[in-house]
FIVOVEX-221210 format. One record per residue (C-alpha): x, y, z; residue in three letters. Coordinates in pm, whole numbers, plus 50000, padded with zeros to 5 digits. Layout:
BEGIN
<atom X="X" Y="Y" Z="Z" resn="ALA"/>
...
//
This chain:
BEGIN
<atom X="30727" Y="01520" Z="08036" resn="UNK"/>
<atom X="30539" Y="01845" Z="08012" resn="UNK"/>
<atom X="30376" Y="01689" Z="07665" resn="UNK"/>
<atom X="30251" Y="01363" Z="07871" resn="UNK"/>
<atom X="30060" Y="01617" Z="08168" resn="UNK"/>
<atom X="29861" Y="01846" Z="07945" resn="UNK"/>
<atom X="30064" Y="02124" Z="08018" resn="UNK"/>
<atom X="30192" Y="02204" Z="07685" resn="UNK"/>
<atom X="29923" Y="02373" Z="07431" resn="UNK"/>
<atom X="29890" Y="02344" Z="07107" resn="UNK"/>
<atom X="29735" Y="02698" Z="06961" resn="UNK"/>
<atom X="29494" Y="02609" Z="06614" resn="UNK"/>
<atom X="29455" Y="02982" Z="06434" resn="UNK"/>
<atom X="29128" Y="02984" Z="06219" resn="UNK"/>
<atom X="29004" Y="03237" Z="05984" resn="UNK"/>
<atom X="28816" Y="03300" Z="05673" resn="UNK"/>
<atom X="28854" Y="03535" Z="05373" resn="UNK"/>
<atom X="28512" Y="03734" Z="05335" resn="UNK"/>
<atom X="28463" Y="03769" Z="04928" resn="UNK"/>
<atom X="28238" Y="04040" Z="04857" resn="UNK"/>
<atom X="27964" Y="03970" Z="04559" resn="UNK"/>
<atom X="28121" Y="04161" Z="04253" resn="UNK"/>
<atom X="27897" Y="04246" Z="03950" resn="UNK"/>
<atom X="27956" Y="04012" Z="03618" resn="UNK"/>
<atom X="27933" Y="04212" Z="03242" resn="UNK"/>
<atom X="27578" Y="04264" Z="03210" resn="UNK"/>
<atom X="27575" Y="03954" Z="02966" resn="UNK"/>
<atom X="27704" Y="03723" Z="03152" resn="UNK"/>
<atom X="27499" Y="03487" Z="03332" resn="UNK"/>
<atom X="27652" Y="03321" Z="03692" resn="UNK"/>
<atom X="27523" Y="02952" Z="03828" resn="UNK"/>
<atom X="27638" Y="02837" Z="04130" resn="UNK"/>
<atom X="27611" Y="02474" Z="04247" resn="UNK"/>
<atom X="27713" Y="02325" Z="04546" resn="UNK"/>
<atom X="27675" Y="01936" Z="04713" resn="UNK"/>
<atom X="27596" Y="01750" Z="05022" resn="UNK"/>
<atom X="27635" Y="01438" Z="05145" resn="UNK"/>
<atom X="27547" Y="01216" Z="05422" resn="UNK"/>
<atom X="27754" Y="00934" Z="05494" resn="UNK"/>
<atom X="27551" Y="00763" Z="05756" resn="UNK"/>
<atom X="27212" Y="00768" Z="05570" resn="UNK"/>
<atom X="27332" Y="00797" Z="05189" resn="UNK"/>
<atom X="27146" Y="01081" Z="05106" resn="UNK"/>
<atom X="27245" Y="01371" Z="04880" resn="UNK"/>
<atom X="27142" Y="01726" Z="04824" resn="UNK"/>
<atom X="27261" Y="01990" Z="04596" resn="UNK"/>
<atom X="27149" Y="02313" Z="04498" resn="UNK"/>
<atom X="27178" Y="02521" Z="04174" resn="UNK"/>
<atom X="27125" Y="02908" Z="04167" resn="UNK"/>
<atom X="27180" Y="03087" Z="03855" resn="UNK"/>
<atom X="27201" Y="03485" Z="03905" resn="UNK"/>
<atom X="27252" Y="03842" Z="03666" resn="UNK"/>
<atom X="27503" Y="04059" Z="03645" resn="UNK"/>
<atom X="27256" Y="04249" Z="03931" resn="UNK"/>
<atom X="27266" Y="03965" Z="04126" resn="UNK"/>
<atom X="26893" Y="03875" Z="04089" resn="UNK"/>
<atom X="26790" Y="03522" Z="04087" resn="UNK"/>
<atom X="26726" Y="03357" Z="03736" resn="UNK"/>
<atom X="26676" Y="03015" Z="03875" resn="UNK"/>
<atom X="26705" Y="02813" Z="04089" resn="UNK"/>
<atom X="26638" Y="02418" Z="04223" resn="UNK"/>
<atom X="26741" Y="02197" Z="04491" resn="UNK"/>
<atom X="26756" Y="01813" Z="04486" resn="UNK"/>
<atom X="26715" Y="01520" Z="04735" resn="UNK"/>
<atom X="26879" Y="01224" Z="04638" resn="UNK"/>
<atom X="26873" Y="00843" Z="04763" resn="UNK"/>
<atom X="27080" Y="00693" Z="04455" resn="UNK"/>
<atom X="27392" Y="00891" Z="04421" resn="UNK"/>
<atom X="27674" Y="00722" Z="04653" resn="UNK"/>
<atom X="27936" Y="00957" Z="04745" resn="UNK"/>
<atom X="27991" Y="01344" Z="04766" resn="UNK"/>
<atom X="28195" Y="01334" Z="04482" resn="UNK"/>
<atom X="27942" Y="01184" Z="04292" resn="UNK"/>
<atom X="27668" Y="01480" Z="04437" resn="UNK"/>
<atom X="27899" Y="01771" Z="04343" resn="UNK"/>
<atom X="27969" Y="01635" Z="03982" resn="UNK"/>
<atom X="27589" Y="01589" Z="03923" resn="UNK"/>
<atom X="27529" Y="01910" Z="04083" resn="UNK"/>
<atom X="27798" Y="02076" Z="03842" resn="UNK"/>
<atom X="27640" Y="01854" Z="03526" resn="UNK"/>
<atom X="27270" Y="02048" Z="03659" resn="UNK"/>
<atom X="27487" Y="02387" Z="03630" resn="UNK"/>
<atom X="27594" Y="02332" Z="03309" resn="UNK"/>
<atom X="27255" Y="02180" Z="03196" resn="UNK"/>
<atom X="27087" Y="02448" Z="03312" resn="UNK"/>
<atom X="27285" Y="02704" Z="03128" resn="UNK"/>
<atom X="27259" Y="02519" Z="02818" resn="UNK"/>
<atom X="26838" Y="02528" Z="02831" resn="UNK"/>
<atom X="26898" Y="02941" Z="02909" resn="UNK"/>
<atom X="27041" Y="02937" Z="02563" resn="UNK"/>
<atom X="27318" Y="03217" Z="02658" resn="UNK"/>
<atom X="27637" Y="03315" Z="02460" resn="UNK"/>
<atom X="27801" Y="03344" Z="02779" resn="UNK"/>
<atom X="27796" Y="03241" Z="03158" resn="UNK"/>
<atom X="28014" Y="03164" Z="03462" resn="UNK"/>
<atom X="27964" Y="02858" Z="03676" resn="UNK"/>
<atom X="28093" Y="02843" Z="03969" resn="UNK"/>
<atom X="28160" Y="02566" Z="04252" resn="UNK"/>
<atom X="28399" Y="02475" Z="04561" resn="UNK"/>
<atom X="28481" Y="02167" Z="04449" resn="UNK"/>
<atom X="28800" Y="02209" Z="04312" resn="UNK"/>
<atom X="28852" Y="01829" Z="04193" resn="UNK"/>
<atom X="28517" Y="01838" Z="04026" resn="UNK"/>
<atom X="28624" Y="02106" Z="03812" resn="UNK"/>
<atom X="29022" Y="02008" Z="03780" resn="UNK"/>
<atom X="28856" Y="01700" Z="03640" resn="UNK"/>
<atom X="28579" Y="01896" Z="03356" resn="UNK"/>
<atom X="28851" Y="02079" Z="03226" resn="UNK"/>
<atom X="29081" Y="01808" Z="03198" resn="UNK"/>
<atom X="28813" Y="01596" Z="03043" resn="UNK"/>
<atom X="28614" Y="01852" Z="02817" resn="UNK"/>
<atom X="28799" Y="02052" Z="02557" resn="UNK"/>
<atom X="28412" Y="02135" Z="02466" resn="UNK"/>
<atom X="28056" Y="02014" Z="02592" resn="UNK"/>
<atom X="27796" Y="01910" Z="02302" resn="UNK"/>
<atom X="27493" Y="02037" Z="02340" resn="UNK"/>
<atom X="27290" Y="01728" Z="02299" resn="UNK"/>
<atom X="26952" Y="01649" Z="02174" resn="UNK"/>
<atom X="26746" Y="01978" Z="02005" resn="UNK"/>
<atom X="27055" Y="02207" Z="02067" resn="UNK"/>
<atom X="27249" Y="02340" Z="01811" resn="UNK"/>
<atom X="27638" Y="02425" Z="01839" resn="UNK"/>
<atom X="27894" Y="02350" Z="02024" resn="UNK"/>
<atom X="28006" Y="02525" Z="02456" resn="UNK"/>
<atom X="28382" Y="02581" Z="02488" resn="UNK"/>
<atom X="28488" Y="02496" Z="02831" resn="UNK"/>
<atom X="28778" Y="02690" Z="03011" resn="UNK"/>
<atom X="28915" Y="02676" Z="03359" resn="UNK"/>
<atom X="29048" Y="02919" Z="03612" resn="UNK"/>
<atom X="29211" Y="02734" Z="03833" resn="UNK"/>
<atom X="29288" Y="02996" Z="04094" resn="UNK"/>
<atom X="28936" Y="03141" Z="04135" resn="UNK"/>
<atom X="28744" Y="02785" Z="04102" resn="UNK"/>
<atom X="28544" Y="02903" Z="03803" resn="UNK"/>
<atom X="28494" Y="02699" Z="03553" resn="UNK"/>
<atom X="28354" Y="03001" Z="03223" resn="UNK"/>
<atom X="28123" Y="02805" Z="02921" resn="UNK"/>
<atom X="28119" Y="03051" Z="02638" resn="UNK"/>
<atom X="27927" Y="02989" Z="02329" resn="UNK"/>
<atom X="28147" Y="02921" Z="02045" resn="UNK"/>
//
């Protein structure tokens, strides 16, 4: 009965591990990229930083979108922008980084290695961390 009045509480506890910015090898590169998506007026926006091992800002973009149709969709084009991006930089080495876990599950399942594509030369080794979310491209 004392679940039917209200009387009974249910108690929700909340809280959030604080990560503090650690430096990368000073050749390493880091790009972030992160999604948004709104049901209700199927829009999208993501965002792509890429940073130093001083954590100064390389680049950078963010991007409206009418056509893509889910959030899914928005973080894997927003991870393809990462990894396009740190293609065109040209580096041996970088670290991209997202919070969609499935997004990256599914690039390392998919992609033993990422061609370069038109006017590139070589091929990008993809591996996975798991644990930490990062998915590392390092130049063969």
């Amino acid at each position: 009965m004392r679940e039917l009045d209200g009387t009974e509480e249910e108690k929700n506890t909340k809280f959030s591990i604080q990560e503090q910015w650690k430096p990368l090898c000073e050749s390493i590169i880091k790009i972030n990229f992160d999604g948004a998506f709104d049901v209700y007026q199927a829009r999208s926006v993501f965002g792509v930083v890429a940073r130093n091992s001083s954590g100064e800002m390389l680049a950078s973009m963010v991007v409206c979108h009418k056509a893509i149709p889910s959030l899914f969709a928005t973080e894997a084009h927003a991870c393809y922008q990462a990894l396009r991006l740190g293609v065109r930089l040209g580096l041996d080495s970088i670290v991209i980084e997202g919070d969609s876990l499935t997004i990256i599950k599914k690039c390392s399942v998919s992609a033993a290695s990422v061609r370069t594509g038109p006017g590139f030369t070589g091929t990008r080794t993809i591996a996975l961390s798991q644990g930490t979310r990062i998915l590392r491209l390092v130049k063969d």
